[in-house]
Structures are given as C-alpha cells and as structure tokens.
PLY file of the C-alpha trace (Angstrom):
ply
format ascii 1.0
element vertex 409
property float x
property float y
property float z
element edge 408
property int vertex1
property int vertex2
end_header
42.90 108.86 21.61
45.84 107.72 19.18
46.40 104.82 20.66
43.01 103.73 21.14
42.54 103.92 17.95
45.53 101.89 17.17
43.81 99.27 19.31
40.50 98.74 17.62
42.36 98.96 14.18
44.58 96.36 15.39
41.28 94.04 16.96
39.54 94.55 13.56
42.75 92.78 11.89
42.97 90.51 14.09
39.06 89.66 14.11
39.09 89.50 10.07
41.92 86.81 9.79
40.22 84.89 12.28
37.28 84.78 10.07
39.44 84.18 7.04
40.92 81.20 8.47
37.67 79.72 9.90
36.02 79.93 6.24
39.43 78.67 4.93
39.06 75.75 6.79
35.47 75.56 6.08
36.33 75.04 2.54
39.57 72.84 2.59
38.61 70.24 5.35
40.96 67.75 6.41
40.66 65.16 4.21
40.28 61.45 4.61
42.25 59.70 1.96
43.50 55.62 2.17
41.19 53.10 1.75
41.56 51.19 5.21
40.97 54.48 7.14
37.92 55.39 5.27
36.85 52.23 6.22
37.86 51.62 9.93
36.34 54.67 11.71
38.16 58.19 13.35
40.95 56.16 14.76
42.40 55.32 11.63
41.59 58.37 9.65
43.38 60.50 12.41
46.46 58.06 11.92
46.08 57.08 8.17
44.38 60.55 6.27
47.55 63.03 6.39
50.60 60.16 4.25
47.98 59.13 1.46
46.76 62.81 0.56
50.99 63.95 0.74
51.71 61.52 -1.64
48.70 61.65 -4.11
49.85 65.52 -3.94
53.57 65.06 -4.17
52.53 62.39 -7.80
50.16 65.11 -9.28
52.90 68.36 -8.78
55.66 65.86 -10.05
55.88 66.23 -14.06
55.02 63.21 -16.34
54.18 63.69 -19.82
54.72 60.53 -21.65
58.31 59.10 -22.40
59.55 61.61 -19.36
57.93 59.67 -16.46
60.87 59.65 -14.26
60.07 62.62 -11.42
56.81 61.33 -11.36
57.72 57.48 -11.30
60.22 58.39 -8.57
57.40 59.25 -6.24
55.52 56.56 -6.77
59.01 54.09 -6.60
59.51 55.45 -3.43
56.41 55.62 -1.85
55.65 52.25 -2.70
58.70 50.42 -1.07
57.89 51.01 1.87
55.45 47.63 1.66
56.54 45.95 -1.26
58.80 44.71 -3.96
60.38 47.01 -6.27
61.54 46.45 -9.58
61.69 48.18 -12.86
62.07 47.43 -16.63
64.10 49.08 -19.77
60.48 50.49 -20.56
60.50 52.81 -17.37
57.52 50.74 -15.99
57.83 50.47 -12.21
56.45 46.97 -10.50
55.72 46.61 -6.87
55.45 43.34 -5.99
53.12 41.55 -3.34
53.78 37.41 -2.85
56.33 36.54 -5.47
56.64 33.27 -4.55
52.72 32.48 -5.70
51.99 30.30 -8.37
48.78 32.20 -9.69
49.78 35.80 -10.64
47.40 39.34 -10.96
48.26 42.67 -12.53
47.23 46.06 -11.75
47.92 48.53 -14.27
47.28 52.35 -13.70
49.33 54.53 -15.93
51.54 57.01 -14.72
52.39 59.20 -17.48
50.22 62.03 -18.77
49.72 64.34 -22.00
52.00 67.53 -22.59
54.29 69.24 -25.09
57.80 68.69 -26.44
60.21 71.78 -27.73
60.40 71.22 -31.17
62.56 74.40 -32.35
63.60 77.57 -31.04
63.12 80.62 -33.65
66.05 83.80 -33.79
63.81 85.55 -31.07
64.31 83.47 -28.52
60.56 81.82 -28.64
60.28 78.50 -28.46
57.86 76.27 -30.84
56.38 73.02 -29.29
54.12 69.64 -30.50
51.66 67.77 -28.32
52.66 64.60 -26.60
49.23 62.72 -26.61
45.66 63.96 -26.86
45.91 67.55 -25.99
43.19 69.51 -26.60
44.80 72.57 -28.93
41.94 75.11 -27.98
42.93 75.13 -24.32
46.64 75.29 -24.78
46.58 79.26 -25.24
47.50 81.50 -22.20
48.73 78.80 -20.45
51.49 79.28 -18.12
53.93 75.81 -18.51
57.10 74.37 -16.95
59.84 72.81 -19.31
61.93 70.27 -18.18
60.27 70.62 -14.57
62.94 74.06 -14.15
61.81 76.93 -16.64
58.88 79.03 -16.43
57.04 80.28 -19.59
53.58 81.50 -20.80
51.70 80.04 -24.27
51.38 83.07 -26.53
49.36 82.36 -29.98
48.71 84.50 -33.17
45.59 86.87 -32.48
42.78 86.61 -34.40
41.95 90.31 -35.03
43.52 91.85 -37.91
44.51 88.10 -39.79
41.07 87.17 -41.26
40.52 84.13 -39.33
37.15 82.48 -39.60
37.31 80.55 -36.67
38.90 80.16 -33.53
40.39 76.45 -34.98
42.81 78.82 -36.75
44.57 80.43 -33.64
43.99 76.98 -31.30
46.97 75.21 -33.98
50.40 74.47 -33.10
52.17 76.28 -35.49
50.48 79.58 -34.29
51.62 79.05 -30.93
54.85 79.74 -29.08
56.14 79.60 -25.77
57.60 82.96 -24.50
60.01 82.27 -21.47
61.41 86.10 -21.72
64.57 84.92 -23.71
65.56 87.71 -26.07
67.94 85.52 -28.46
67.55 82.00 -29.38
71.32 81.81 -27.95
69.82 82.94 -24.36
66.57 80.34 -24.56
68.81 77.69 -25.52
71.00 78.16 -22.71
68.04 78.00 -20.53
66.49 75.08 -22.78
66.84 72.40 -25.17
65.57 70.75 -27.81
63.58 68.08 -27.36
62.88 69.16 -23.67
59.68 68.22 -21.96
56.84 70.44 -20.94
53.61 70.50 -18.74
51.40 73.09 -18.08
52.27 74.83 -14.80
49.25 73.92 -12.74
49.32 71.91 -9.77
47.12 69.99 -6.88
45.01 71.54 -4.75
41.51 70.51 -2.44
38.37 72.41 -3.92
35.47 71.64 -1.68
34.60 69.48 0.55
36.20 66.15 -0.72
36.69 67.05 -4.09
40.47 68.35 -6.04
41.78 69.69 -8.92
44.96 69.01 -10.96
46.74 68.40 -13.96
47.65 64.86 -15.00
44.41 63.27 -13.00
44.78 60.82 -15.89
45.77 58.62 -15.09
48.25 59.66 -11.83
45.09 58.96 -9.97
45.31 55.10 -11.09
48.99 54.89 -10.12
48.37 56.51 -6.31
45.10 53.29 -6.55
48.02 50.62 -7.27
50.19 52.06 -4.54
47.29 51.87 -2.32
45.72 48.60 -3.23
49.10 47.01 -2.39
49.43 48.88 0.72
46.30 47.52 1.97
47.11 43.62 0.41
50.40 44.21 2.22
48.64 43.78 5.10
46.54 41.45 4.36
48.93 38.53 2.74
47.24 37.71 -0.19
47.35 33.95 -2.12
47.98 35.14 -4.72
51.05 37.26 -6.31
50.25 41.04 -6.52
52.23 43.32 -9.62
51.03 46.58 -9.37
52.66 48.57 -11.98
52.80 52.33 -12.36
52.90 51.97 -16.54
54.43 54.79 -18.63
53.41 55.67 -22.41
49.60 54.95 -22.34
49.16 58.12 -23.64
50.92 56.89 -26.86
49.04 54.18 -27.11
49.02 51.87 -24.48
52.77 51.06 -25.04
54.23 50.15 -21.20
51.09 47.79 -20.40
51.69 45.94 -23.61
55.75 45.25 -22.46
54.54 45.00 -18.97
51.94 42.53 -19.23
54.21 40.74 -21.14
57.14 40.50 -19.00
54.38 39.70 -15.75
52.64 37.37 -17.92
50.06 37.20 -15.17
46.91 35.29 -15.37
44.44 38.44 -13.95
45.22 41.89 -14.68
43.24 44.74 -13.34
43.62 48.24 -15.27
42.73 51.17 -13.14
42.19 54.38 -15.06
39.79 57.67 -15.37
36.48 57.72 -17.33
34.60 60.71 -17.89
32.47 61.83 -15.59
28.96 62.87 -17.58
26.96 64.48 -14.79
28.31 68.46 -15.82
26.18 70.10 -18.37
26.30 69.14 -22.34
27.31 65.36 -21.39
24.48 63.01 -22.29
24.44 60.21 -20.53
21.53 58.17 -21.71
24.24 58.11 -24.49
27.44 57.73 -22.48
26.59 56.18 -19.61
25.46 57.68 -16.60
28.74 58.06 -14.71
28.84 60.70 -11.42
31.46 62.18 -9.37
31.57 60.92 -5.56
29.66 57.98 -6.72
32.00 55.28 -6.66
33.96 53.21 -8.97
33.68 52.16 -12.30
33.24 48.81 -13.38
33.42 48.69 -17.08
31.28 45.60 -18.56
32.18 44.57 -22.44
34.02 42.35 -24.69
37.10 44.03 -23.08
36.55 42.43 -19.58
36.64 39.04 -18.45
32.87 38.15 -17.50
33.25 35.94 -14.78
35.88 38.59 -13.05
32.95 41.14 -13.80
30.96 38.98 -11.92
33.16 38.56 -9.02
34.14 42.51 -8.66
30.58 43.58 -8.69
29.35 40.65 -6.18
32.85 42.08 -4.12
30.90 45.68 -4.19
27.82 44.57 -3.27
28.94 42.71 -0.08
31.48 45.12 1.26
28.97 47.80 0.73
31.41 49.70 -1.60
29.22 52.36 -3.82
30.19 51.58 -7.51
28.62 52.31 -10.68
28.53 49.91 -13.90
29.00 51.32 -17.06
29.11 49.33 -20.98
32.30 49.74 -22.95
31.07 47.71 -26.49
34.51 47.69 -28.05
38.28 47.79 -26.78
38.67 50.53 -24.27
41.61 52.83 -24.82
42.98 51.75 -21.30
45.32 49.60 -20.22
43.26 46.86 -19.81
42.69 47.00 -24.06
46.71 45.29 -24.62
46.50 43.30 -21.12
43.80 41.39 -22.71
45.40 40.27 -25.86
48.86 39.68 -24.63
50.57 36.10 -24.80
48.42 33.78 -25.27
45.39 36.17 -23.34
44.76 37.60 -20.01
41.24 37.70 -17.91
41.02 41.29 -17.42
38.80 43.88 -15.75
38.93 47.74 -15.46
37.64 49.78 -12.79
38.08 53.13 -13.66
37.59 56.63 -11.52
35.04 59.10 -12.25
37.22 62.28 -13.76
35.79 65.85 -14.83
37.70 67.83 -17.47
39.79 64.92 -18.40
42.68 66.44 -20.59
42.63 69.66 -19.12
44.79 71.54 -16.21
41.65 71.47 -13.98
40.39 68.10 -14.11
38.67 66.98 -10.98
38.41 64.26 -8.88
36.38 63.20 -5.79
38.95 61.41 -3.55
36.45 59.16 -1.99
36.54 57.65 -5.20
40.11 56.85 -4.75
39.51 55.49 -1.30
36.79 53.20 -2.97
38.41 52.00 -5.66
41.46 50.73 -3.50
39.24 49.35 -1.31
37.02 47.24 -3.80
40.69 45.77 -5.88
41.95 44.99 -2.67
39.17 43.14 -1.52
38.73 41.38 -4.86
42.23 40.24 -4.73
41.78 38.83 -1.28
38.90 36.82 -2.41
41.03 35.32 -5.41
42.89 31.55 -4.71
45.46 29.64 -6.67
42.84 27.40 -8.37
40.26 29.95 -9.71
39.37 29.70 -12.87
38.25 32.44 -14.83
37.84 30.61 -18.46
34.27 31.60 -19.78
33.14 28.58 -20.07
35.08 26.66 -17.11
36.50 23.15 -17.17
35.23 21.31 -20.22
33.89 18.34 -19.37
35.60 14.69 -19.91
34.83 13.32 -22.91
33.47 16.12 -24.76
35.80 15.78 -27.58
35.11 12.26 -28.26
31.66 12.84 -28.16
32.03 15.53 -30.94
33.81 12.96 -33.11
31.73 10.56 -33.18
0 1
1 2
2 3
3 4
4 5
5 6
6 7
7 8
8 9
9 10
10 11
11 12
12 13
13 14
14 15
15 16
16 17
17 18
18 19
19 20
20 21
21 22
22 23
23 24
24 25
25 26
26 27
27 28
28 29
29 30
30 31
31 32
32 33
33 34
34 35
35 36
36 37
37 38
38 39
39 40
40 41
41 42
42 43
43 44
44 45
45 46
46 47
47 48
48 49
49 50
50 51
51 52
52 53
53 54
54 55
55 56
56 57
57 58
58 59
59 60
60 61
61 62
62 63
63 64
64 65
65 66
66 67
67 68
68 69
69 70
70 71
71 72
72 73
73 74
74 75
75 76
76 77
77 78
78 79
79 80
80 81
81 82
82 83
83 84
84 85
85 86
86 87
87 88
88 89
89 90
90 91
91 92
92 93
93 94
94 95
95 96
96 97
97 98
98 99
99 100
100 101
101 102
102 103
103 104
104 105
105 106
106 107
107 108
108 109
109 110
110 111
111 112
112 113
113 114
114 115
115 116
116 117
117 118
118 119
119 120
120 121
121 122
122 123
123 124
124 125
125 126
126 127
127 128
128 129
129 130
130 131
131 132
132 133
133 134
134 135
135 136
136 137
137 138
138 139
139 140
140 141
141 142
142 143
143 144
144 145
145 146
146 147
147 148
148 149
149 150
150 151
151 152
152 153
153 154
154 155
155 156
156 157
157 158
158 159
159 160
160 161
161 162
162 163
163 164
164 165
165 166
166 167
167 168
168 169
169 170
170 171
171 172
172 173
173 174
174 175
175 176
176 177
177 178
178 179
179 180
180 181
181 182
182 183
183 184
184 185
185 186
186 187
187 188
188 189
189 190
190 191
191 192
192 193
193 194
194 195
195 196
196 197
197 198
198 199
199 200
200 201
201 202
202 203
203 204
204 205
205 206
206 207
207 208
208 209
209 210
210 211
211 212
212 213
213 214
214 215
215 216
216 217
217 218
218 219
219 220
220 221
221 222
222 223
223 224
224 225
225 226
226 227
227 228
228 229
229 230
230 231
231 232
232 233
233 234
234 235
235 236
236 237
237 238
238 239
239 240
240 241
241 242
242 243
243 244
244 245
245 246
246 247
247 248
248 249
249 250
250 251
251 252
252 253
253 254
254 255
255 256
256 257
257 258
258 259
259 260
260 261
261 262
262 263
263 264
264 265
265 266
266 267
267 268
268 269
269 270
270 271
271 272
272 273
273 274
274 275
275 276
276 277
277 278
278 279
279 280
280 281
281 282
282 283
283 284
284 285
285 286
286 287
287 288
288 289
289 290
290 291
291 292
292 293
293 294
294 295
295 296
296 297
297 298
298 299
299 300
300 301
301 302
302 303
303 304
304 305
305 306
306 307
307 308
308 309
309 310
310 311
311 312
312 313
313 314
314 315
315 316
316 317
317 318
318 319
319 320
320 321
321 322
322 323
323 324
324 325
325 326
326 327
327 328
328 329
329 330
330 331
331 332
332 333
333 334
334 335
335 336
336 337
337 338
338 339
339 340
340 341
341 342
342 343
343 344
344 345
345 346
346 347
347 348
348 349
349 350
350 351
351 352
352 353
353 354
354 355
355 356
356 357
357 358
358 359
359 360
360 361
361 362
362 363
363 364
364 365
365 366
366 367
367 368
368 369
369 370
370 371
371 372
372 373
373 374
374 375
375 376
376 377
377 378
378 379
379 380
380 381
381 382
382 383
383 384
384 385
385 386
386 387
387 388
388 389
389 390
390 391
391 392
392 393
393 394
394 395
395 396
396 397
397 398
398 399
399 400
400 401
401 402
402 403
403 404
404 405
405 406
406 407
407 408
C-alpha cells in the first residue's frame, strides 16, 4: 500500500509540471524576431528567430546609462561585425558601415545609452548617496533593487514619510532622501566594494511577457540600436547604392550629445534617427492630444518641421507598398531625438525619424511589442534600397535656369 501510494504521489508531480510547462510555453512562445524572417515565411523564422531575440536580450541585460556605454556598446560592436564595417570615435559612438566607397552617404542613428544614477558620496555608515543621469523619474526610484558598476548589488532605501510631517509624497521621491544600502557597515567596507563616481542601473532585466510583447529596462532607446544592427544586416544583403552608417550613439540622454559629433564626423546627406515614442493607448494618455500611437501597430513616422518632407514622402509611400503597418504621428517642433542635431549639423541634413511604440518609457518595465522591431527594420531597409546616388531631397528641387536673372531684372 506504501508504495502505491508513492506511485500516484509521484504521477501527480509528474502530471503538474507537465501542465506547468505547457502553460509556460503558452505564455512565452517562441518568438519571431529579424525583419527578413518575419517577412519570408516558417523557413526563415525557424533559421533567423532564435540570433536576433539573443542579442536584443544580451543589449537590454548589458548596463548603459549615459557616459558608461561601453558593456552595452560592446554587444552591439560585436554583433554587428559580423556584416559590416566597424569603427568607433573618441565620443564612444560605434559606426557600422555598409558601402564606403559610395558617393551619396545615409545615417541611422538609434541611441544606445540609457538613464540611471551616479554615486555621488558615501556617508560614515556605509550608505551610499546617488544623482540621476538623465530624466529619471524620482517617484519610482524607491525600493528599487540596482547594480553599480554592472558588479554590486544594492536596494534604494528613502526617508519614510510617517513620523516627519511630509505633505506629499514629492518630499520622500527626492534625491537627497534616498540612499542606496548595499549591506556595507562602514564607509571603509562600501568603498572597497565601490567608488565614487561609479555607475548604476536599476537591477531589472529582459524578459518575453505575452505573446509577442517584452519588458525591460533601457527600451529607450537600446531598442533603436538592435533596429540599426538589423537594418544593416538586412542592407548587407542586399548591396545598397548608397553608403550605410548605422551608429549605435551614446549620450542622448544628455542631450543629444553623440549624434551631434557623429553626424558631424559622417557628414552624410540622409540621416534616419530611430528611437521610442510613447505609446498612448494605456489608460490616462489622451491621444486626440498626443497622437494616437498603439503598441503592435507598427512604426512611427514622425511628420514636422524636424523631418525632411520629401523623405516623409518616400518612407510612407515605402510602407504603403511593402505592406508594412505604420502609424503617422505630428511632432510641431524639434523632437528630443536624434534626428533634432542631425538636422542642423554642417551645413544641414534631410532627416526623418521613425520611432517604436514604447509603454512606461523611463521606467524598469517599459514594454515593447517586438513586431515593431521587425517592422521598423524592415521599412529603413527598404527605404534605403530605394535611395540612388542622384536623389535629391531639397524641398524645393533643382531651381530652374535662369531664375536668378529673372529676379533681377
């Protein structure tokens, strides 16, 4: 009777993790992610889905707040060499390069750096004090668990708010009533695990959500970078006219400060900024006001004084004919991309930004659809294929001959 019972207890385990891994699977499908193989049928997603998704993976768990780009930029360096050109500059900005020998040159630009924290001081305790490196968003920065300098583990810890007299939860979401608590007990212990200056991310990495859809820190703009990689994967095989300079920029998040030295070292005639946008279809978001803007739905393509209209013209005819969903949204002034310092750099750049729709932008959860990605790498590729060494993107074209005399008289 013992071992009977032994027997079903046993089955019933073995019955449950079956289960388990069945609605596992159910939830985390295999994804398809490369823009060719989304494209071209099972064949090529069988052959093409597993190396994109490793890589976009292996950027997003590699720290990259801006000015410390390097783990992630390694990635992307040596991903990307596999199929072209790679050089970088005293900026940190890493160029792969497509056709070098072309007259007629076109930049991609997808940043590859992303907001975090810098140690600023370590008090007698052994805790260590820290200041934002871009945007961040102070009222989420409490409780967070965070890696500094991509070795130590620590936890946010921040003044409570019973017992102090605080009004408002603005008064415990500031820097200088937060510290990081990595279990030193002496500022001579935490600065033999640390140092000033060090920097830090919070400790939150990739990982598939449902269905087609993932979650990660640093979305913005490491999803760009993995688009360059791929658009010049694709090109590679395609042999473009033209000369391709994807760059993986650093410092955007300071504003905008490796496209500007970029661009101007490229000095290319088309650049192409690929970046997130917020995605307004989650509750609170207006977008009769914003734009409407949904996840899963395609790319970008921003239309303003910021992009080049005749490029506008030729990404969204590109769209329409390949059958690539997209969306079009109006930017009205600069965007605060990339694309906002390609523009105006030398003596001026036709430039266009497609951007990727992005949920909880600034956070550790934002989310991504990744048939977005495969879209967006499809539509830049095929726009660059389309482009030749005489196109002219001026507004107004060639001016016609004797305009100028016609004026004086």
């Amino acid at each position: 009777r013992g071992i009977l019972m032994r027997l079903m207890v046993t089955l019933l385990i073995w019955c449950c993790l079956v289960a388990s891994s069945r609605a596992d699977s159910s939830m985390r499908p295999n994804l398809v992610l490369g823009g060719d193989a989304a494209a071209q049928g099972p064949a090529a997603r069988k052959s093409e889905s597993g190396e994109p998704l490793l890589f976009l993976k292996n950027l997003i768990n590699a720290p990259s707040p801006s000015g410390y780009e390097e783990p992630a930029a390694r990635v992307w360096m040596e991903r990307t060499r596999r199929f072209a050109t790679i050089r970088t500059d005293v900026h940190g900005n890493v160029i792969g390069i497509i056709n070098p020998a072309a007259r007629l040159k076109v930049m991609l630009a997808g940043h590859i750096d992303e907001i975090g924290y810098q140690v600023k001081s370590v008090d007698p305790s052994g805790f260590l004090y820290i200041w934002p490196i871009g945007g961040v968003d102070p009222g989420l920065v409490p409780g967070q668990r965070v890696m500094i300098n991509n070795k130590v583990l620590g936890v946010v810890g921040h003044r409570p708010s019973y017992g102090q007299g605080a009004t408002s939860y603005s008064w415990i979401a500031a820097f200088s009533n937060m510290w990081i608590d990595i279990g030193a007990t002496s500022k001579a212990e935490a600065l033999s695990l640390v140092n000033i200056g060090d920097p830090v991310v919070n400790a939150a990495g990739f990982e598939v959500l449902r269905g087609s859809r993932v979650i990660g820190r640093g979305f913005d703009d490491r999803v760009g970078s993995f688009a360059v990689s791929e658009c010049l994967r694709l090109l590679s095989q395609k042999k473009p006219a033209v000369g391709v300079y994807g760059v993986a920029t650093v410092q955007e998040e300071l504003g905008l400060r490796g496209a500007r030295t970029s661009t101007f070292g490229i000095d290319p005639a088309i650049g192409i900024a690929i970046d997130v946008t917020h995605s307004t279809d989650v509750p609170g978001r207006d977008a009769w006001l914003s734009g409407e803007v949904k996840l899963g739905a395609g790319p970008v393509i921003a239309r303003g004084p910021n992009v080049n209209h005749r490029l506008f013209a030729l990404i969204l005819k590109t769209a329409k004919e390949e059958g690539i969903p997209h969306q079009v949204v109006a930017e009205p002034w600069p965007t605060g991309t990339d694309a906002n310092v390609m523009q105006i750099t030398r003596a001026g750049v036709a430039t266009a930004l497609i951007s990727i729709p992005n949920r909880y932008m600034h956070s550790s959860v934002e989310m991504v659809d990744v048939e977005d990605l495969n879209n967006v790498a499809r539509l830049v590729s095929a726009v660059i294929s389309r482009l030749g060494e005489g196109v002219d993107l001026r507004p107004y074209g060639e001016p016609e001959a004797g305009v100028g005399e016609q004026r004086r008289e």
